[in-house]
N, C-alpha and C positions, 0 to 999 in steps of 0.2 A: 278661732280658726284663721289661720294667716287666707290671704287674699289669693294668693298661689294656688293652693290647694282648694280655694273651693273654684276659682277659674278652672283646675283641672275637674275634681270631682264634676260640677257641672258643665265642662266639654264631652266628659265621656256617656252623657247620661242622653239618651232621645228623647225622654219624656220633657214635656213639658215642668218645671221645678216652681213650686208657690215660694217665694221668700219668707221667711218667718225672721224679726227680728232676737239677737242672741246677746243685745250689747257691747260686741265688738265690730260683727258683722252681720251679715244675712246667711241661713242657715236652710238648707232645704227639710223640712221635715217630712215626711210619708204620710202621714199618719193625720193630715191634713186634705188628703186629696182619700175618693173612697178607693177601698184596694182592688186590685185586676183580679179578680177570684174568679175559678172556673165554675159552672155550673152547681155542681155537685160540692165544691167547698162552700159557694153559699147557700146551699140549704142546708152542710153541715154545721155553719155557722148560726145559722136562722135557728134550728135547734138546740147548738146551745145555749142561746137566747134564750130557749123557753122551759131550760131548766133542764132539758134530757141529760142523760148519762150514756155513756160510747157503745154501753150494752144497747140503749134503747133504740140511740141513731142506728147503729147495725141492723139491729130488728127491721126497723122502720124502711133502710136503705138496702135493704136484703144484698149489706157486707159484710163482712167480720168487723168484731171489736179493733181490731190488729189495723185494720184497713181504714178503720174512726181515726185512732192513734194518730197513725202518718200523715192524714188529713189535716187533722188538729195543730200537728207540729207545723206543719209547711204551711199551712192560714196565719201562725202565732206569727211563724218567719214572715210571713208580709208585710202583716201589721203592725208588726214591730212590737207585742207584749210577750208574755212569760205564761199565761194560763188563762183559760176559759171566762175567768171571772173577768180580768182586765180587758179580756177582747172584746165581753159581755157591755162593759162599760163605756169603751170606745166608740163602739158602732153606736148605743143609744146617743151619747154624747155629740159625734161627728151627721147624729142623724143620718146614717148611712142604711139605719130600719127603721 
């Protein structure tokens, strides 16, 4: 990452940024700090922690499957993974549960 670019990425950013060494540079990674999640994405998260499937969280969070979904996707998008298992992995990992 040229030196440019991360002075800009990190001028436009408010959050405080942890450096992670990349061997070129310093690199900000996310997925290092625990993520802003609201309420309700972390105890959808928390669930799937424990195995539930989006039928069950619905049950349980008396919403639709459709509304697990959206949840799910927008938590991955923070965290920066692909699927349940990876995010499963990250949180025990980063000890964020």
């Amino acid at each position: 990452m040229e030196m440019k670019s991360l002075a800009t990425a990190t001028a436009s950013s408010h959050a405080y940024q942890q450096p992670v060494a990349t061997g070129e540079a310093f690199a900000y990674d996310p997925r290092l700090e625990p993520p802003n999640l609201t309420v309700r994405e972390k105890k959808v998260l928390s669930l799937v922690c424990e195995g539930l499937s989006n039928t069950e969280i619905a049950s349980l969070l008396s919403i639709s499957a459709e509304t697990v979904k959206s949840e799910l996707k927008r938590i991955f998008r923070k965290i920066g993974v692909s699927n349940r298992v990876q995010a499963a992995v990250l949180l025990v990992k980063q000890g964020w549960i």
